[in-house]
TORMARNU-381749 format. One record per residue: x, y, z of N, C-alpha, C in turn; residue in three letters. Coordinates in steps of 0.02 Angstrom, whole numbers, padded with zeros to 5 digits, always signed. Example, Ala and Ser with C-alpha at 12.3 -4.5 7.8 and 13.67 -1.06 7.14 Angstrom:
BEGIN
+00660-00284+00390+00615-00225+00390+00660-00165+00390ALA
+00642-00112+00354+00684-00053+00357+00645+00002+00394SER
This chain:
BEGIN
+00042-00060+00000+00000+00000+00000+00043+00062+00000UNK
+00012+00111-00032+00058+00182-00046+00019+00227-00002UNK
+00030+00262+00024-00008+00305+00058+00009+00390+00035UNK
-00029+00424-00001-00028+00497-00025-00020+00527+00023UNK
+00017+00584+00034+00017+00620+00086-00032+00683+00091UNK
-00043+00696+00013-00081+00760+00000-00164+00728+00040UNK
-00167+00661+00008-00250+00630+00033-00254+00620+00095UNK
-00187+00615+00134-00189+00597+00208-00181+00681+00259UNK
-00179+00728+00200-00199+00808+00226-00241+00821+00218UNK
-00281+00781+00170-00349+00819+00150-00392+00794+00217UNK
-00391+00711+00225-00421+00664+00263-00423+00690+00338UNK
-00337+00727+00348-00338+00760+00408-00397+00812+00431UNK
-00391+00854+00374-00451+00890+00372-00527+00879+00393UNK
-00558+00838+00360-00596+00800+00361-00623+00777+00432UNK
-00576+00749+00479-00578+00738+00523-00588+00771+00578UNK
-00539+00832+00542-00547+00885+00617-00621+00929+00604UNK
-00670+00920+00549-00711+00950+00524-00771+00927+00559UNK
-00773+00837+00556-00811+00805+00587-00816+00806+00672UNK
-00753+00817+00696-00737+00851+00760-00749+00884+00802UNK
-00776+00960+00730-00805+01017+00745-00880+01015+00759UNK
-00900+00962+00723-00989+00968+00693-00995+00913+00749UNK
-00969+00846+00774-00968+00818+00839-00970+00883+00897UNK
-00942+00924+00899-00939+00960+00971-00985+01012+00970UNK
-01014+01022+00915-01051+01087+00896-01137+01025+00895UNK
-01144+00971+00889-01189+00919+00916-01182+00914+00983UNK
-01150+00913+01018-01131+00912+01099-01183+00958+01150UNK
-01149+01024+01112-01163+01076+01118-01221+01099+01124UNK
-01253+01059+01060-01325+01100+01056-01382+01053+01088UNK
-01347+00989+01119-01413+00941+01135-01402+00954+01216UNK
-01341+00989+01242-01334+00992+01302-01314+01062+01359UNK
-01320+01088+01314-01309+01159+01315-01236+01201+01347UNK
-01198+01140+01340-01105+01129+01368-01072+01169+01322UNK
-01036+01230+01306-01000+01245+01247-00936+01187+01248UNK
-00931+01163+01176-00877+01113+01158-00855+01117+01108UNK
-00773+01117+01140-00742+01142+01074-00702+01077+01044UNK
-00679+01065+00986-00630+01030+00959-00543+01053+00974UNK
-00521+01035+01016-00444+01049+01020-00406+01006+00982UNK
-00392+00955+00956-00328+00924+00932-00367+00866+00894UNK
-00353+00901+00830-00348+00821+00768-00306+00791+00742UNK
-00283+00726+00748-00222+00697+00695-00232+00622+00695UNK
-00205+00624+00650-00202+00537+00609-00146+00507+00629UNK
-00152+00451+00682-00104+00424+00722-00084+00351+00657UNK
-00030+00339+00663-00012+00269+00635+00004+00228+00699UNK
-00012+00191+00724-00035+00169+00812-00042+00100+00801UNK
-00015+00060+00848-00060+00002+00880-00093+00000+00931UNK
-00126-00047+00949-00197-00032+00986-00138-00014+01063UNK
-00096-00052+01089-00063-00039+01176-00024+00037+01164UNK
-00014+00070+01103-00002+00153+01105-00056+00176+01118UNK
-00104+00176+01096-00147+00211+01102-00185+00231+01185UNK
-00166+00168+01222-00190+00162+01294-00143+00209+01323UNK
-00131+00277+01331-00094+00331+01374-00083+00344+01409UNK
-00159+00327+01465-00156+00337+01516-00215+00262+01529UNK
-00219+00237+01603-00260+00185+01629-00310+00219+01673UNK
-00376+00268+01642-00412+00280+01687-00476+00248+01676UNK
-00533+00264+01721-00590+00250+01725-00614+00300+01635UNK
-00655+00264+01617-00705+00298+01572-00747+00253+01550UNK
-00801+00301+01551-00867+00273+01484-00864+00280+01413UNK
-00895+00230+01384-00872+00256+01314-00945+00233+01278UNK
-00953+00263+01236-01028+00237+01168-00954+00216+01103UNK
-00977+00142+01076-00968+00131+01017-01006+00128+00963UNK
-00989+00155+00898-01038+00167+00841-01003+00126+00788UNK
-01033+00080+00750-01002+00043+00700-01037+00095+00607UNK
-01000+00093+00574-01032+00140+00518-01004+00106+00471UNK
-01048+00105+00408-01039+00074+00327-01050+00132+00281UNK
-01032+00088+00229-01042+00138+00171-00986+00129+00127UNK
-00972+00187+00107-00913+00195+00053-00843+00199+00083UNK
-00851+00204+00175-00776+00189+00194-00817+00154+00271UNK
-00826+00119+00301-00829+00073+00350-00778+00062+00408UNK
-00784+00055+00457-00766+00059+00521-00798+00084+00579UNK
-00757+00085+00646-00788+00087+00710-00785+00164+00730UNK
-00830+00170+00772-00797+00246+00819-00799+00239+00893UNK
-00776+00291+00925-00789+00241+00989-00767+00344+01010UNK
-00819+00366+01043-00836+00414+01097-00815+00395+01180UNK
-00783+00423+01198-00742+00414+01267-00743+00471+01324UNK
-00790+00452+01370-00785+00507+01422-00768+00487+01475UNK
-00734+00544+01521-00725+00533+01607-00774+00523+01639UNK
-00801+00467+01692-00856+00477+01742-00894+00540+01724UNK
-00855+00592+01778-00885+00641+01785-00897+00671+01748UNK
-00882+00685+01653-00909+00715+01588-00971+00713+01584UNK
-00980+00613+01608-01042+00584+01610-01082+00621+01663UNK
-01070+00619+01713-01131+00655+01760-01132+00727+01742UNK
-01098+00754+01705-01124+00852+01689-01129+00802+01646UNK
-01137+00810+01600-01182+00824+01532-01241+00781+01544UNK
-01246+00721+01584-01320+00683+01590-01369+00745+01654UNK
-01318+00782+01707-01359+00827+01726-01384+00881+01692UNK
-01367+00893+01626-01377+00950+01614-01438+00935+01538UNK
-01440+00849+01557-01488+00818+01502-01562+00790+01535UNK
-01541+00785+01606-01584+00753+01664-01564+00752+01693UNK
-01571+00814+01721-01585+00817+01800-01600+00793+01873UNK
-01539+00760+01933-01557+00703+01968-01574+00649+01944UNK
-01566+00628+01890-01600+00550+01852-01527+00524+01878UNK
-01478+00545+01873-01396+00498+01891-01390+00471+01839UNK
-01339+00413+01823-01323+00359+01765-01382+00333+01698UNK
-01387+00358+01666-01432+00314+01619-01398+00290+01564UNK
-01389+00243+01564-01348+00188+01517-01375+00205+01446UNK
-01441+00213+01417-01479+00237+01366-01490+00298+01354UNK
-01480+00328+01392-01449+00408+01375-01378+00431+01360UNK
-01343+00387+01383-01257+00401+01385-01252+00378+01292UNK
-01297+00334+01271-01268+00301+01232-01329+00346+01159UNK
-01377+00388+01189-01416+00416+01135-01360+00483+01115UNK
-01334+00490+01196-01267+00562+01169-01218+00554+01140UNK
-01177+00498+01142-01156+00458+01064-01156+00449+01025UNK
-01222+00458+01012-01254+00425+00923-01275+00494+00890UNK
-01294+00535+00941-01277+00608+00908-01229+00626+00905UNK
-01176+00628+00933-01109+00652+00930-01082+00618+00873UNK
-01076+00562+00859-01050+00518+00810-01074+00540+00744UNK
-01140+00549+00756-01176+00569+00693-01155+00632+00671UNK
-01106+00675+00702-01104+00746+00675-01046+00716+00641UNK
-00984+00678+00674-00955+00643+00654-00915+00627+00578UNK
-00981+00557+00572-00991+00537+00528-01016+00578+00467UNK
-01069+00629+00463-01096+00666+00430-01040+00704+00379UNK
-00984+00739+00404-00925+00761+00396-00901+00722+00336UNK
-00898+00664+00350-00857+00601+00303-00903+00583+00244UNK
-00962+00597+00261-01002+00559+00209-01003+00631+00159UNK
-01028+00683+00186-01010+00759+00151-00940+00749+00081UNK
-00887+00750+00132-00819+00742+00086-00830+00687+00048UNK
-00858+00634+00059-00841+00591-00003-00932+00586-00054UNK
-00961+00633-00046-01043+00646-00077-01064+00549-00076UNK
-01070+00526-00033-01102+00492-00015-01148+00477+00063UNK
-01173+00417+00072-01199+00414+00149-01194+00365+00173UNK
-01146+00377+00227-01135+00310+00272-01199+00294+00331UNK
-01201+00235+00344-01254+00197+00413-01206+00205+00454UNK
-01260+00202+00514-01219+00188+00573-01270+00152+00605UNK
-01233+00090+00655-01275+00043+00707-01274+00066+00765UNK
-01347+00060+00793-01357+00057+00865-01287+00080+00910UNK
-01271+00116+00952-01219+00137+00996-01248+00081+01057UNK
-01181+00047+01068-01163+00005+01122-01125+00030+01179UNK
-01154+00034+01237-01131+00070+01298-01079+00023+01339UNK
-01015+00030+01343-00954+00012+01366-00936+00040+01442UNK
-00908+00021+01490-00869+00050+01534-00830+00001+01585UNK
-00766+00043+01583-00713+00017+01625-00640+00064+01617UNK
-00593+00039+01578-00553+00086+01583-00523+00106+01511UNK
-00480+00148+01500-00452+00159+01432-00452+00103+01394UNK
-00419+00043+01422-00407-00018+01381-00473-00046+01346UNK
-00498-00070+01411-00576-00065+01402-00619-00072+01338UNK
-00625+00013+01342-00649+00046+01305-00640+00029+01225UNK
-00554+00053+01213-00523+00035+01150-00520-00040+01137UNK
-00538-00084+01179-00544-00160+01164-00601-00172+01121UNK
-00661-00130+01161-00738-00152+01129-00753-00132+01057UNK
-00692-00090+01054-00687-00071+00973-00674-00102+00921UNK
-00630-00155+00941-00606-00219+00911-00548-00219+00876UNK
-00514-00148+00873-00456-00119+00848-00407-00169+00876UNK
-00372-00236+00817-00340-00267+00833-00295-00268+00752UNK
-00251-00225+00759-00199-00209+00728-00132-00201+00745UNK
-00095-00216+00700-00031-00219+00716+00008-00147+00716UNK
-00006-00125+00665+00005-00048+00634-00053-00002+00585UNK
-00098+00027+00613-00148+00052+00569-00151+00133+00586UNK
-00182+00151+00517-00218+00233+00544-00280+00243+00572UNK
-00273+00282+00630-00325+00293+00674-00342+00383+00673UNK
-00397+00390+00649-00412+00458+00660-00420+00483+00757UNK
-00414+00520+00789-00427+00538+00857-00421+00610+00861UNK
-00466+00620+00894-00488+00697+00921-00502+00711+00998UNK
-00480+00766+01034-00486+00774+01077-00565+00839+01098UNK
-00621+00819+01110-00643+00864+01142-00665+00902+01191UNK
-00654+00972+01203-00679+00993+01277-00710+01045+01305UNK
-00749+01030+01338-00802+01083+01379-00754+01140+01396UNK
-00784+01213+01358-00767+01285+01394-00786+01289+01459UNK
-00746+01314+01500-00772+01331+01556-00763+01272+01604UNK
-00746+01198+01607-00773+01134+01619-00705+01114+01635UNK
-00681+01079+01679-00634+01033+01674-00637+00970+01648UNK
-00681+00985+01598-00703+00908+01554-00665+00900+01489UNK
-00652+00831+01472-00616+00813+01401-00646+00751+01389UNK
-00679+00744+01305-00684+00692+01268-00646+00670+01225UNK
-00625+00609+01215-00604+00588+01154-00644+00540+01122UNK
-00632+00562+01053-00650+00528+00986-00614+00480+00949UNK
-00613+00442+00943-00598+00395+00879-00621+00374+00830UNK
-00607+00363+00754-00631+00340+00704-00597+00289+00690UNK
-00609+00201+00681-00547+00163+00650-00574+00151+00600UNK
-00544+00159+00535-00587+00142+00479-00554+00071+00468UNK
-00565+00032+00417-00558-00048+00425-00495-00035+00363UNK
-00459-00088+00360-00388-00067+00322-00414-00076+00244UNK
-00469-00102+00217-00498-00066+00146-00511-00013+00147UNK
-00540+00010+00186-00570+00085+00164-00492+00131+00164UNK
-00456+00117+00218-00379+00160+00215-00367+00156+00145UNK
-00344+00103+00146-00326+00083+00074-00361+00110+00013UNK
-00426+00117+00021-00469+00151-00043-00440+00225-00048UNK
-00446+00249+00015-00440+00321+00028-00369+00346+00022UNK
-00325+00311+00049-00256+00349+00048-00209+00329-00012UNK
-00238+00275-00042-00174+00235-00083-00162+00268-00139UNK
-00110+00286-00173-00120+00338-00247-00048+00309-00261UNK
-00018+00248-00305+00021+00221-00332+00061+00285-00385UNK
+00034+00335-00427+00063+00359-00447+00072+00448-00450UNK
+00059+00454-00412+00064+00519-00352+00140+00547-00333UNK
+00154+00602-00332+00222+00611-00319+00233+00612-00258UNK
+00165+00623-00211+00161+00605-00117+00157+00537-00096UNK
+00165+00500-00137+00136+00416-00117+00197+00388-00106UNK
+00189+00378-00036+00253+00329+00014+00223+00254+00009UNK
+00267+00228+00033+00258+00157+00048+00229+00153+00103UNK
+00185+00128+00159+00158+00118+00213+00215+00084+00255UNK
+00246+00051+00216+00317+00032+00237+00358+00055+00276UNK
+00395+00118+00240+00427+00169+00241+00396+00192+00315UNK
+00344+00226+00315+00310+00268+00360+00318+00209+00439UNK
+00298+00146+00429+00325+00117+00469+00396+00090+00488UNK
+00442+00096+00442+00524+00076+00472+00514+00170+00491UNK
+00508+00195+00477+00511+00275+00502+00501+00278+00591UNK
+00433+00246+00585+00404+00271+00649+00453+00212+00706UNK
+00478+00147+00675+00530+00093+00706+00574+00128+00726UNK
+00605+00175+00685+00665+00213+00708+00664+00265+00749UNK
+00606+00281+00752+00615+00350+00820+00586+00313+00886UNK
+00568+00263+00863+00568+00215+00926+00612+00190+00948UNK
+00657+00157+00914+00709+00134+00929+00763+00202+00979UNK
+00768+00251+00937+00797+00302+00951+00783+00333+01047UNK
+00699+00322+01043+00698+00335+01112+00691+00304+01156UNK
+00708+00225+01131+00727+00195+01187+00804+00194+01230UNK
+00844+00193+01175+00907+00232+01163+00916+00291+01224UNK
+00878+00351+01183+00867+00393+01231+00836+00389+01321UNK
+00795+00327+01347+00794+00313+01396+00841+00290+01435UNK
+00893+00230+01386+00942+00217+01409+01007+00269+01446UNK
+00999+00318+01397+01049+00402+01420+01025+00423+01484UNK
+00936+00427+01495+00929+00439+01547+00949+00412+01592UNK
+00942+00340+01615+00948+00302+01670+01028+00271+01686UNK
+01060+00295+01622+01131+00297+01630+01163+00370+01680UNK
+01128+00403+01667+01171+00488+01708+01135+00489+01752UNK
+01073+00467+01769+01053+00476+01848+01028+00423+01891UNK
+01040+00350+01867+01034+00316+01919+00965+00302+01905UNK
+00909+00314+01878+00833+00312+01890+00817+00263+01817UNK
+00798+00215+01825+00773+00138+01787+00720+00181+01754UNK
+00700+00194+01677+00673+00223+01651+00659+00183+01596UNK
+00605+00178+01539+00595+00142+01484+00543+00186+01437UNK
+00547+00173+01369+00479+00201+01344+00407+00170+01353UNK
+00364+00230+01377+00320+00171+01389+00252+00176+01317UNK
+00250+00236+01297+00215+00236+01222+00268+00281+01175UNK
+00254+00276+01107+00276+00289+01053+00259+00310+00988UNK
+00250+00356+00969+00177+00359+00908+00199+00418+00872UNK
+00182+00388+00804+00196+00442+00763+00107+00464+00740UNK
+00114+00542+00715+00054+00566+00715+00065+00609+00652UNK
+00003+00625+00617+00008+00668+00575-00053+00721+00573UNK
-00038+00779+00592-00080+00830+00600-00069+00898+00572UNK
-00099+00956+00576-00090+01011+00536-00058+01059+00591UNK
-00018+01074+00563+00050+01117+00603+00019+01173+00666UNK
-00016+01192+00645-00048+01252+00706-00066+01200+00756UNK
-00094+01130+00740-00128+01115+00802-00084+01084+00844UNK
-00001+01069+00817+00048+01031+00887+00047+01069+00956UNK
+00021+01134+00950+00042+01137+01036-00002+01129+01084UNK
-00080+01105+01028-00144+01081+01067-00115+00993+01098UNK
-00068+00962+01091-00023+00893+01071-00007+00932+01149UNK
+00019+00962+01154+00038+00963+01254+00028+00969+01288UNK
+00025+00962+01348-00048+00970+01396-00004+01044+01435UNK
-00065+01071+01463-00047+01143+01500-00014+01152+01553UNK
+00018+01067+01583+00047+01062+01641+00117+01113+01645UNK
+00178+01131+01670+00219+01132+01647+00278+01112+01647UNK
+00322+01135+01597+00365+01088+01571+00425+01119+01577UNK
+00484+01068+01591+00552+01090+01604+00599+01070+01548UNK
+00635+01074+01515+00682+01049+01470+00715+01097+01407UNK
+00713+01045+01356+00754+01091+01322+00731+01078+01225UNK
+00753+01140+01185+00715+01123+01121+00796+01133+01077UNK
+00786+01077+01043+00864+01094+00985+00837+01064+00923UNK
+00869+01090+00881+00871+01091+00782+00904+01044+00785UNK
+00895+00978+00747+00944+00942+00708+00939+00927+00622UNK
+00980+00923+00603+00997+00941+00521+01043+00892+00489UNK
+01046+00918+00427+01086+00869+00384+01037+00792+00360UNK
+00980+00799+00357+00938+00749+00349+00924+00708+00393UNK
+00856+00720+00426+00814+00767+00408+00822+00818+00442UNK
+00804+00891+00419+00797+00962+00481+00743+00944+00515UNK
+00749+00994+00558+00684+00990+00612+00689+01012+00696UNK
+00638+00987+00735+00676+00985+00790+00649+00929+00835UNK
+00681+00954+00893+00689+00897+00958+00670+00927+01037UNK
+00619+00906+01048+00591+00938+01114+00615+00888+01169UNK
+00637+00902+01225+00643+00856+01273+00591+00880+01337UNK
+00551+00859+01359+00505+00912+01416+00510+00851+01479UNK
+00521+00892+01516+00519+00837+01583+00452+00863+01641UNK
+00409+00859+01662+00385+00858+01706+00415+00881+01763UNK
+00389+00928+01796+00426+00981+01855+00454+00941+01907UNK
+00426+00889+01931+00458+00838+01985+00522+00805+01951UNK
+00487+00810+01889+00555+00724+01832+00603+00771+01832UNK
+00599+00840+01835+00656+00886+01820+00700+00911+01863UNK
+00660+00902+01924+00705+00908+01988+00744+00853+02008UNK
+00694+00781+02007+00751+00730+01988+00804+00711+01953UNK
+00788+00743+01895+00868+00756+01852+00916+00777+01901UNK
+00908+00835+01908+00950+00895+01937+00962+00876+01980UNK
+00933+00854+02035+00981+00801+02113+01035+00758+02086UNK
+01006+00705+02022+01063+00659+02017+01110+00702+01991UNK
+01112+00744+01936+01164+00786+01884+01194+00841+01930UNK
+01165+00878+01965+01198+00930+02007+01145+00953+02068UNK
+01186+00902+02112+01157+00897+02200+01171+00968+02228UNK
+01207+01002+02188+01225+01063+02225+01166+01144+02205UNK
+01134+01101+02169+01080+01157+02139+01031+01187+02181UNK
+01029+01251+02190+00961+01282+02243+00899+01254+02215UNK
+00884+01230+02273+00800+01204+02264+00737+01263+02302UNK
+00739+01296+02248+00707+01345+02245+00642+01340+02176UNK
+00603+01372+02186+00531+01355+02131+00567+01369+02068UNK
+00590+01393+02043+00634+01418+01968+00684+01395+01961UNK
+00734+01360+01921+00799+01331+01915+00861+01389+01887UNK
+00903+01373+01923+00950+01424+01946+01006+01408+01898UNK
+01061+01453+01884+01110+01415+01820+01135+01340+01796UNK
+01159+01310+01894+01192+01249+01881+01113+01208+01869UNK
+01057+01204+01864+00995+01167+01875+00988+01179+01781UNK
+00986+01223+01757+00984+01233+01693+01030+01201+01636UNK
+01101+01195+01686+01163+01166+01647+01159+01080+01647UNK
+01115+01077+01699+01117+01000+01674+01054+00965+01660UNK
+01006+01015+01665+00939+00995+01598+00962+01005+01523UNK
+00998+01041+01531+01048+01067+01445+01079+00995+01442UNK
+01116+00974+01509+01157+00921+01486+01120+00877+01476UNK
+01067+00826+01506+01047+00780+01498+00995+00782+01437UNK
+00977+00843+01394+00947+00868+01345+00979+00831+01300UNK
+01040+00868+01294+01089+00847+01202+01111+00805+01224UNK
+01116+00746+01291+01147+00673+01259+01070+00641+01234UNK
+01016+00666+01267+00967+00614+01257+00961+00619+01162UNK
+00943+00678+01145+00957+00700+01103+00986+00662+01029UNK
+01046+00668+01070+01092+00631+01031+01084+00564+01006UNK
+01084+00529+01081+01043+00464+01073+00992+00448+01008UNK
+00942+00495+01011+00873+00477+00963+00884+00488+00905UNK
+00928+00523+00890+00956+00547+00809+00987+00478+00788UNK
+01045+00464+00811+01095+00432+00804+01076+00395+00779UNK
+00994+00339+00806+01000+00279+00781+00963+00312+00718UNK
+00919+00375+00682+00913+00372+00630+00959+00385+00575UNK
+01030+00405+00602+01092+00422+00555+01116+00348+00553UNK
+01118+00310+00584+01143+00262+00576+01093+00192+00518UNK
+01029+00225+00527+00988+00191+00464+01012+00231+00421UNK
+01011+00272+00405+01007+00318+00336+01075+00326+00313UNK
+01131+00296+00342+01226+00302+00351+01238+00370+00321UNK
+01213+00430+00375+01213+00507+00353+01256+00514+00425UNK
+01249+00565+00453+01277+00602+00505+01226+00646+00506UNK
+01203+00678+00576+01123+00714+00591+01180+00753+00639UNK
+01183+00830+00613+01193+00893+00667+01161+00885+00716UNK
+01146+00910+00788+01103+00950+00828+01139+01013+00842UNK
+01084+01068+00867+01114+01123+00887+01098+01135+00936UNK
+01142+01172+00976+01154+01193+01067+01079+01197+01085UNK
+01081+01163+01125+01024+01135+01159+00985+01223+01200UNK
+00942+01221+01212+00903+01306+01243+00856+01271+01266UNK
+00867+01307+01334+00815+01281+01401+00764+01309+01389UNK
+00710+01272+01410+00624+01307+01423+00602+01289+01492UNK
+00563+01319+01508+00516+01322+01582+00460+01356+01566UNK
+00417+01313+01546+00325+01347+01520+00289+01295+01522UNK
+00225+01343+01502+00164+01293+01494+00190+01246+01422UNK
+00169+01194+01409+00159+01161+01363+00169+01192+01302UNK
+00088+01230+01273+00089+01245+01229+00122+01314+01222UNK
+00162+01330+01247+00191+01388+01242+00275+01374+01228UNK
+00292+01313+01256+00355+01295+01225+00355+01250+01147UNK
+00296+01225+01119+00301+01227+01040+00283+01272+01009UNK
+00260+01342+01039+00220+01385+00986+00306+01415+00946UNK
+00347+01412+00955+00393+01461+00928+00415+01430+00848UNK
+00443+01344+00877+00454+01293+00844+00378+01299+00776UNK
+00325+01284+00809+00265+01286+00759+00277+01346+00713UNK
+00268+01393+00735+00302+01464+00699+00353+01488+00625UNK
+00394+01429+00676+00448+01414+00625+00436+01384+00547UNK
+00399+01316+00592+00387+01286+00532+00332+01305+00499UNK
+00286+01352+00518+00211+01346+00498+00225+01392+00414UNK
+00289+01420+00437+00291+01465+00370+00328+01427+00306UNK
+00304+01367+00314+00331+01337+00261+00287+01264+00244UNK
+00240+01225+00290+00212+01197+00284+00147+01182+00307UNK
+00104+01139+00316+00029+01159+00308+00011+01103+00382UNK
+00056+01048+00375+00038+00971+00395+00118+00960+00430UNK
+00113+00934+00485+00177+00899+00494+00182+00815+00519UNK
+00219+00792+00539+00255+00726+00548+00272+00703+00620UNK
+00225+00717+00680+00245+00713+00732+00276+00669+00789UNK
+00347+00655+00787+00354+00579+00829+00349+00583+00905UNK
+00304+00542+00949+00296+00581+01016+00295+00507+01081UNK
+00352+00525+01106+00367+00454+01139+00370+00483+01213UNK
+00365+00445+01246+00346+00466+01326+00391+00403+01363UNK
+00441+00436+01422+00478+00397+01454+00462+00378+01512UNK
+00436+00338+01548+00428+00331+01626+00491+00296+01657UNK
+00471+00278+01725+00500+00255+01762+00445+00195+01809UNK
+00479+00119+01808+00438+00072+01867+00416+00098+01930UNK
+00467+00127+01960+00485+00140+02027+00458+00195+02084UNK
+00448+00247+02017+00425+00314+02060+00421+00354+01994UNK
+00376+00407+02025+00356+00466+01971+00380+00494+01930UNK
+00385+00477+01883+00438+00489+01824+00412+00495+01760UNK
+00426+00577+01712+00388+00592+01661+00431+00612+01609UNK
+00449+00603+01551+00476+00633+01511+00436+00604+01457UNK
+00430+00678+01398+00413+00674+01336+00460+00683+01276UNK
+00450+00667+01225+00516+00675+01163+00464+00713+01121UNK
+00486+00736+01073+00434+00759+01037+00493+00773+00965UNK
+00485+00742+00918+00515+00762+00849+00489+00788+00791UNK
+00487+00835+00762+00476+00868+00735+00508+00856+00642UNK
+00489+00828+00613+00567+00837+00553+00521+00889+00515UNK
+00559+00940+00454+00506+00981+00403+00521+00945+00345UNK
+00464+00962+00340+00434+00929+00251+00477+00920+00216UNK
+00478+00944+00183+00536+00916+00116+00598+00881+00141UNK
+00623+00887+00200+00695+00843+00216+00676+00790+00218UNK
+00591+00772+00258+00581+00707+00283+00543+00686+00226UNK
+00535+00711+00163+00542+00670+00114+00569+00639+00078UNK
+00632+00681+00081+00710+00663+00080+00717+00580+00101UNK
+00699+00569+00149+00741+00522+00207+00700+00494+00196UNK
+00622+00487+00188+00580+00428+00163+00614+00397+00111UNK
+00619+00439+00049+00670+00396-00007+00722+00366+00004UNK
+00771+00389+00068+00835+00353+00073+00796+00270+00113UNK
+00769+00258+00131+00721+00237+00169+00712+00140+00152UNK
+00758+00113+00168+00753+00027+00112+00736-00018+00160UNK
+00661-00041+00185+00619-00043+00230+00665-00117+00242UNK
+00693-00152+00195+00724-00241+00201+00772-00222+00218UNK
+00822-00155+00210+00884-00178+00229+00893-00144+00302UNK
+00833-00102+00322+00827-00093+00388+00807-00145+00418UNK
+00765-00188+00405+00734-00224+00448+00808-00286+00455UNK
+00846-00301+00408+00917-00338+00400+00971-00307+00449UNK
+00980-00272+00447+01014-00237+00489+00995-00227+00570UNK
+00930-00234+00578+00884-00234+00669+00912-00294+00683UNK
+00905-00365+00631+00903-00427+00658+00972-00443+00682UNK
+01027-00409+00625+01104-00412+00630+01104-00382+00724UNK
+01085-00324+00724+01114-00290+00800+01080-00322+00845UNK
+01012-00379+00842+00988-00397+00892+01021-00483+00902UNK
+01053-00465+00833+01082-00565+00867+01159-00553+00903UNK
+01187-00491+00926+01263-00467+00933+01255-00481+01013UNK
């Protein structure tokens, strides 16, 4: 299978459209303002996709037509009790109401998709699910090895509430929709997967750097490459904030490299790297010098193993500390790139720790045209020849 990139921008679209007309259905049956924050087309297996292990409810919607697959609507408990209070009043839980606000939501959805392609898809009965993330994404039946998953995040103004959306379409309809054999955007599905192998590989690599300089047993625990439209990566971070550092690397592919640690994960750095640092609410020079430091080896790490597929050599440049909200440490980076492309390539791997509280995010960035570049250099057998060589050593 070839996958267009131009059809997998348009599709992006599409998605975040249906997103809109889902939350703007929300909205009007419940009187919650809801907005659409974050659309992108994950290339995922089903245990990435599980992020976090919480409680939720979910409505699943199965839909046919001219592209077929599941959806699956996902709320917190408590989403569920405001919006069922604000649908019925003291009634509490209704299993048949949770699942009629689904089938509208879905339906704005779906409507979206059937629009773009001037046809009309069905949808079946919504089946009411609950337990936890896994759960949820189980009852979907999403049992893939490597597929595209549409997902949207939506959320109540005003509300400490968040939904998510999913669309899995079934691997014909992908295939109908994205495949364009003679297209000058048409990758190999291949490709896109030894791609997304290698920044995996890379940050496991990169965990290893961590738990080498400070002592703290660390691993990746998800990995996912995403493809979304450039303005919306800094909706991709959550508002917590973030300690670390942002650097350019070049020479195929450009781009960049976010390292963000979580305000506790960052103080834990800084004890093991420099015990002598004031522990004070703001990080002080030597506290900065060795988030810098443990920045550009991790860094280094995650490149390396893609220079070492591609037998290039990958620059980075001097690593520059951040201390912000989330989306305020990609808006500059987005900026950058926004003036040159429409859609980007997002690789986004998350490091924990067994033991104790431990957060780090990676976030890679490559721009367009280099990382088209490097798709072509890209010889999906002699990478995969080369994994088996370093794993039998």
């Amino acid at each position: 299978m070839k996958v267009d990139i131009e059809a997998l921008g348009s599709f992006s679209r599409t998605a975040h459209d249906g997103a809109e007309r889902a939350a703007e259905n929300l909205t009007g049956l419940t009187g919650i303002e809801t907005t659409a924050d974050v659309t992108a087309v994950t290339l995922a297996r089903e245990d990435s996709l599980v992020r976090e292990d919480r409680d939720r409810i979910g409505v699943v919607v199965d839909f046919d037509g001219e592209i077929s697959g599941t959806t699956v609507l996902s709320f917190p408990p408590q989403g569920v009790e405001t919006v069922l209070g604000a649908l019925l009043p003291g009634d509490g839980l209704d299993e048949s109401a949770v699942q009629e606000v689904g089938n509208i939501v879905t339906s704005g959805f779906v409507d979206a998709w059937a629009d773009r392609l001037s046809t009309t898809l069905d949808i079946t009965p919504p089946t009411y699910v609950e337990g936890t993330d896994a759960d949820i994404l189980e009852a979907a039946s999403f049992e893939s090895d490597r597929a595209f998953v549409f997902r949207s995040r939506l959320s109540a103004v005003g509300e400490a509430l968040d939904f998510e959306f999913y669309m899995f379409p079934d691997n014909d309809s992908m295939t109908r929709m994205l495949s364009d054999g003679s297209g000058d955007g048409a990758v190999p599905l291949a490709k896109l997967s030894t791609l997304q192998e290698m920044a995996q590989s890379g940050a496991a690599t990169a965990a290893d750097s961590v738990s080498a300089m400070t002592g703290i047993d660390t691993a990746v625990d998800i990995s996912e490459l995403r493809f979304a439209p450039i303005e919306s990566i800094p909706a991709e971070l959550s508002d917590r904030r973030h300690v670390g550092v942002v650097l350019g690397f070049g020479e195929g592919p450009d781009g960049y490299v976010l390292i963000l640690f979580d305000e506790s994960s960052a103080r834990a750095v800084v004890d093991a790297l420099a015990p002598d640092a004031a522990a004070t609410d703001s990080f002080d020079e030597m506290a900065e010098s060795a988030i810098r430091e443990i920045g550009n080896v991790m860094t280094s790490s995650f490149v390396d193993g893609w220079a070492n597929v591609l037998d290039t050599t990958i620059a980075i440049s001097t690593p520059q500390f951040v201390d912000d909200m989330g989306r305020a440490v990609a808006d500059s980076v987005v900026a950058r790139l926004g003036q040159r492309q429409a859609f980007a390539f997002l690789f986004d791997a998350t490091i924990r720790a067994d033991d104790r509280a431990f957060d780090c995010e990676i976030y890679a960035i490559p721009e367009e045209t280099q990382l088209e570049a490097t798709l072509d250099d890209i010889d999906p057998d002699a990478t995969a020849e080369r994994s088996t060589k370093a794993g039998s050593l």
